[in-house]
N, C-alpha and C positions, 0 to 999 in steps of 0.2 A: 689638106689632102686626106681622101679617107685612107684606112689599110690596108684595105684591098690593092688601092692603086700602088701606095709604096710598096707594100712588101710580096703582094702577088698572092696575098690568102687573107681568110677573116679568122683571127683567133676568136669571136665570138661566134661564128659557124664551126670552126674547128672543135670547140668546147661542147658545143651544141648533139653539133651530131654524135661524139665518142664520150656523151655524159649519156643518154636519150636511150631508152632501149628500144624504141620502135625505129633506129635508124641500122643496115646493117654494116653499117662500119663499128659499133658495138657489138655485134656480133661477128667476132672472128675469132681464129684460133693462131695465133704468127708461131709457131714451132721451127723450131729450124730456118725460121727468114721465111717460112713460104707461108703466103697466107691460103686459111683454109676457111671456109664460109660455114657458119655455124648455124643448124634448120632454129626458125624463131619460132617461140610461143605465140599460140593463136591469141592471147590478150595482144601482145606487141607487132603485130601481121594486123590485127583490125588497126590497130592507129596509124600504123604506116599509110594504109589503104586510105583511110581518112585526110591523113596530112599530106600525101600526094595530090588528092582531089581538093583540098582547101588552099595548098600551095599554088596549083595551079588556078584557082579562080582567082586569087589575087594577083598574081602577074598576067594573066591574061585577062583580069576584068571583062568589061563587056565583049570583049572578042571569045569569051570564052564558049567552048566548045564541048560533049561530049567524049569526043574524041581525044583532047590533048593530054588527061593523062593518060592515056593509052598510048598514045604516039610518043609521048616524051618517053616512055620508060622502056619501051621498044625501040628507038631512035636514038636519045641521048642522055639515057641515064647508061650505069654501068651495072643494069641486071647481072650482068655475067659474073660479078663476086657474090651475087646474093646464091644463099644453100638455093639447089635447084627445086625441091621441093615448093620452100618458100614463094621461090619464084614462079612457078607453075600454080600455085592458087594466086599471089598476088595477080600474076596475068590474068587468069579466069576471071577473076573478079572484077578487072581495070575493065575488061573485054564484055562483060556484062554491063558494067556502068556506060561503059560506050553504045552499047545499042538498044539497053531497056530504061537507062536513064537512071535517076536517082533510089527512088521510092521502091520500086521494084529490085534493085541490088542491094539493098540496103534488111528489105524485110527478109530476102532469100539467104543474107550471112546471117541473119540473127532466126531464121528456122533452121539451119544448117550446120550452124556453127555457134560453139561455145567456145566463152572466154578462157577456162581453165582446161579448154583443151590442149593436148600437147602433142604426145604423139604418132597421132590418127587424124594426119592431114596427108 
């Protein structure tokens, strides 16, 4: 029986995503019990963007789509703890990869955007 089934979670997703700085559940602030979404650095915003578009071609392989990480992180991820900022270029970006495709979202972050950028997104 995997762990997921028995215990209802994966401590090697759980380690994953809260070791990983491009994921934002590393990024938060719990103060007082409330969690508070922390804006990410643009090195760990490009990987995210990346690992959402690579996550998604291998569980959709050949079904894969354009569209679906755009649709998953709009649908059924939980943007809404990601800092809004964040979330507002990652969308742009998903929303770009969804209608101009690979090659083209890809040269537009790296004319646009710099790794050691921080707080000028």
């Amino acid at each position: 029986m995997f762990e997921r089934e028995k215990f209802w979670y994966s401590s090697s997703w759980l380690h994953h995503k809260w070791r990983n700085k491009h994921h934002y559940e590393y990024r938060n602030d719990k103060i007082d019990w409330k969690y508070r979404p922390i804006k990410m650095p643009m090195k760990y915003l490009m990987e995210m963007f990346c690992d959402r578009i690579a996550a998604t071609k291998i569980y959709k392989w050949s079904n894969f789509k354009t569209s679906d990480p755009y649709d998953y992180f709009y649908t059924k991820s939980d943007h809404s703890r990601i800092h809004e900022d964040t979330a507002r270029v990652l969308g742009f970006w998903l929303e770009m990869y969804k209608n101009k495709w690979e090659k083209e979202t890809f040269d537009y972050i790296k004319k646009n955007y710099k790794s050691d950028q921080w707080q000028n997104y």
